[in-house]
N, C-alpha and C positions, 0 to 999 in steps of 0.2 A: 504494500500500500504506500502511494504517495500523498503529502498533504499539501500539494500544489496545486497551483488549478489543473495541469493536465491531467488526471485521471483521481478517480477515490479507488479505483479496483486496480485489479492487477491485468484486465484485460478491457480494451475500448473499443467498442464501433464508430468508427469514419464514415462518413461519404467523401466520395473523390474529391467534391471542392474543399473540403473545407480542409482534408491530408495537405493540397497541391499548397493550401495558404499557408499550413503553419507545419510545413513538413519538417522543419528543423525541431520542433517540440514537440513531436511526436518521436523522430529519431532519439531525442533526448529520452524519452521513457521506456525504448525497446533497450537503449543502453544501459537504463537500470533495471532491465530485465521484466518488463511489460510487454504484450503483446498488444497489437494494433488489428482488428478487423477491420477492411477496405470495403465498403458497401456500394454499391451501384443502385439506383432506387429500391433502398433498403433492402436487397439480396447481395450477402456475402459473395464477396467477387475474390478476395486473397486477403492473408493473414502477414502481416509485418513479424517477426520473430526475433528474439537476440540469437546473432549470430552463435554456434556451439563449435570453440575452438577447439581441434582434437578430433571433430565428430568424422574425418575419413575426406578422400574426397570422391565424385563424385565415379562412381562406376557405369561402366558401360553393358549392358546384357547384349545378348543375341538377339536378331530379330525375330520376331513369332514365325511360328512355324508355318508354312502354307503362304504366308504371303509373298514370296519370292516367285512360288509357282505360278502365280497368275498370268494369263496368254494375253497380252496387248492388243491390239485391232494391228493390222497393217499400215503404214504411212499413206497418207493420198498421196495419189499421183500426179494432181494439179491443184492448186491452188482453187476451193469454187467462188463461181464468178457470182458477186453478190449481186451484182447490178441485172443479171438474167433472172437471177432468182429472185427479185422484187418486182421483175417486168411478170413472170412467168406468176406470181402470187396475185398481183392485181388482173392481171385476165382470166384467173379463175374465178375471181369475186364474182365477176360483171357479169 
């Protein structure tokens, strides 16, 4: 708990504007180890954390299984011609 105005808890919800205004005092209370919720009209959009030095860094897995296999479409063989095909759309209307 802090007895500043930034926060009474140990955890706060933001909306964006108000993070973007006073970002520097909010930084200030993830540094005394508070957390920050980022709200987008009022839906949790990301959590500000204090950084956890030691905590590893960041690994890489494999990619899921099966998606490598997927069969692509073939390339076109020409570019299509949009201007036929908005001639070719308005004569069907009519």
């Amino acid at each position: 708990m802090t007895n500043d105005d930034y926060s009474m808890t140990t955890m706060k919800n933001v909306g964006i504007a108000e993070l973007k205004a006073h970002l520097s005092r909010y930084l200030k209370g993830v540094r005394r180890g508070h957390s920050v919720i980022v709200l987008d009209r009022n839906e949790p959009i990301a959590r500000v954390v204090p950084y956890a030095r030691g905590s590893g860094a960041l690994t890489v897995r494999a990619p899921l299984r099966g998606l490598h296999d997927v069969e692509l479409p073939s390339p076109m063989k020409r570019p299509p011609d949009s201007l036929a095909a908005l001639v070719r759309e308005r004569r069907d209307r009519d």
